[in-house]
C-alpha positions in Angstrom: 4.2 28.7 7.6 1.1 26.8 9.1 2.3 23.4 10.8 0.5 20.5 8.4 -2.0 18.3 10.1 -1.7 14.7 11.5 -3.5 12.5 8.9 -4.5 9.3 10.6 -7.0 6.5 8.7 -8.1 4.0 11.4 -9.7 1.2 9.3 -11.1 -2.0 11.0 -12.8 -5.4 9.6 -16.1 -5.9 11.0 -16.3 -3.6 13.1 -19.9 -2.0 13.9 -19.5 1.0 15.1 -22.0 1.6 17.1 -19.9 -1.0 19.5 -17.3 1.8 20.9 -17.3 4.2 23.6 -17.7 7.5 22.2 -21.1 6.4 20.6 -22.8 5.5 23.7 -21.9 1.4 24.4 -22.4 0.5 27.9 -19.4 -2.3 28.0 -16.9 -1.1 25.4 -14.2 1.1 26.9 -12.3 2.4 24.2 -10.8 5.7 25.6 -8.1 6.4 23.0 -10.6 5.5 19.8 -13.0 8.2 21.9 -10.5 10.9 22.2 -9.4 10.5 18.3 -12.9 10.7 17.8 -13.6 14.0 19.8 -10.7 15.7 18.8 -10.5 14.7 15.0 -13.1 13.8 12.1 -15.6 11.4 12.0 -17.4 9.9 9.1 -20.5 9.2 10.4 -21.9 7.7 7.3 -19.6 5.7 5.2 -20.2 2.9 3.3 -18.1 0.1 1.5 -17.6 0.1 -2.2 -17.6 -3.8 -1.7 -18.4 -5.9 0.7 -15.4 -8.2 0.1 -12.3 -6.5 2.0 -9.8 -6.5 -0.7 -11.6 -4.8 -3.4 -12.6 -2.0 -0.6 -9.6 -1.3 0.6 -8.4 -1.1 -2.7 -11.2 1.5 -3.8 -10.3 3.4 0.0 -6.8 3.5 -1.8 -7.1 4.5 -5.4 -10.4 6.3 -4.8 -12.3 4.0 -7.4 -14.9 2.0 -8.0 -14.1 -2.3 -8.3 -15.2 -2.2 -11.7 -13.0 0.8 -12.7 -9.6 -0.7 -10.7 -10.7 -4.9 -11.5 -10.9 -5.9 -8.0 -13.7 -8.4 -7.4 -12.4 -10.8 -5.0 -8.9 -11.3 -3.2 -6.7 -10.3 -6.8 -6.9 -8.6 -9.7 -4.6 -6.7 -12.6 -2.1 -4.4 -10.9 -3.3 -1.1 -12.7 -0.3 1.0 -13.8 0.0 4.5 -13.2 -3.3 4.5 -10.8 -2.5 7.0 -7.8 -3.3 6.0 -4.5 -4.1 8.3 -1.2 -0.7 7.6 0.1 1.1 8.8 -3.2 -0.9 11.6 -2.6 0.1 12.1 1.0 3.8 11.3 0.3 4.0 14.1 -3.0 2.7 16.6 -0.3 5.2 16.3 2.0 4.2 13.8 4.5 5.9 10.5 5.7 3.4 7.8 5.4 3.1 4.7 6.4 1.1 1.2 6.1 1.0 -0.9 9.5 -1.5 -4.0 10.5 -3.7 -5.9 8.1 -3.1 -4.2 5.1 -4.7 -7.6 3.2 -4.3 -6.0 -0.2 -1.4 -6.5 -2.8 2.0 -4.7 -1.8 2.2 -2.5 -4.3 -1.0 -0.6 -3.6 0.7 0.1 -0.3 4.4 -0.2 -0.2 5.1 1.4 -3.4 3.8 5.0 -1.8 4.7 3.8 2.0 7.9 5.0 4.1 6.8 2.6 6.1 5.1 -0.6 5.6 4.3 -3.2 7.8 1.8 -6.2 7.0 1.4 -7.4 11.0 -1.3 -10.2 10.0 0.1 -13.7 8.8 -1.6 -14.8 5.9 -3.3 -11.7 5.3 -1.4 -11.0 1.9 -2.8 -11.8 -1.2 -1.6 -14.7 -2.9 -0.8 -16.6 0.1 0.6 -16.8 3.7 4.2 -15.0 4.5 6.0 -14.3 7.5 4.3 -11.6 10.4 5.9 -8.5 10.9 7.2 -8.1 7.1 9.0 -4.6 7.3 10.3 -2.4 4.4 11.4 1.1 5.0 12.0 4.5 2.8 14.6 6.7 4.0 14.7 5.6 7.5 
């Protein structure tokens, strides 16, 4: 049987991308992000489905469009029965796992997540809660 891939999404917040190593920046050393990037896929030409984070991440997620899912702004309905790309990850086999600013509801993440772990204080929606929140799935 064929080993399965590594899946890794790196997703950062304002980040131009044209300010990393690996795409020619004088100053920027960013020697692992450049490896990743030689060794793995790129998307060269992405866009956002919003330009507000929460509503993107949460399209990046459930692979729909705001106005399909109700995200606008920093909340919205929590849509039942909507898969999301770790769901999908986790049915296939793989161990998954949510770690950084997630900055969208739990549920999109930790419901499909062996790991989840929201490293940004203040970052989840409806308020500010403790760093380093942690829950784990069959550790």
């Amino acid at each position: 049987m064929a080993k399965r891939p590594n899946v890794l999404f790196i997703i950062s917040d304002q980040h131009n991308a044209k300010v990393l190593g690996h795409k020619g920046h004088p100053d920027v050393k960013t020697p692992n992000l450049d490896r990743l990037a030689a060794e793995g896929v790129r998307f060269e030409n992405a866009i956002t489905q919003s330009p507000i984070g929460t509503p993107s991440r949460v399209s990046f997620l459930s692979g729909q469009y705001p106005h399909n899912h109700g995200y606008y702004g920093l909340s919205g309905p929590r849509p039942r029965g909507l898969p999301t790309v770790l769901g999908h990850f986790r049915r296939a086999g793989y161990r998954t796992a949510a770690v950084g600013k997630i900055h969208c509801p739990e549920y999109w993440v930790e419901d499909d997540s062996d790991l989840y772990l929201e490293t940004c204080e203040g970052c989840s929606v409806g308020g500010p809660r403790s760093t380093g929140r942690t829950s784990r799935r069959g550790a």
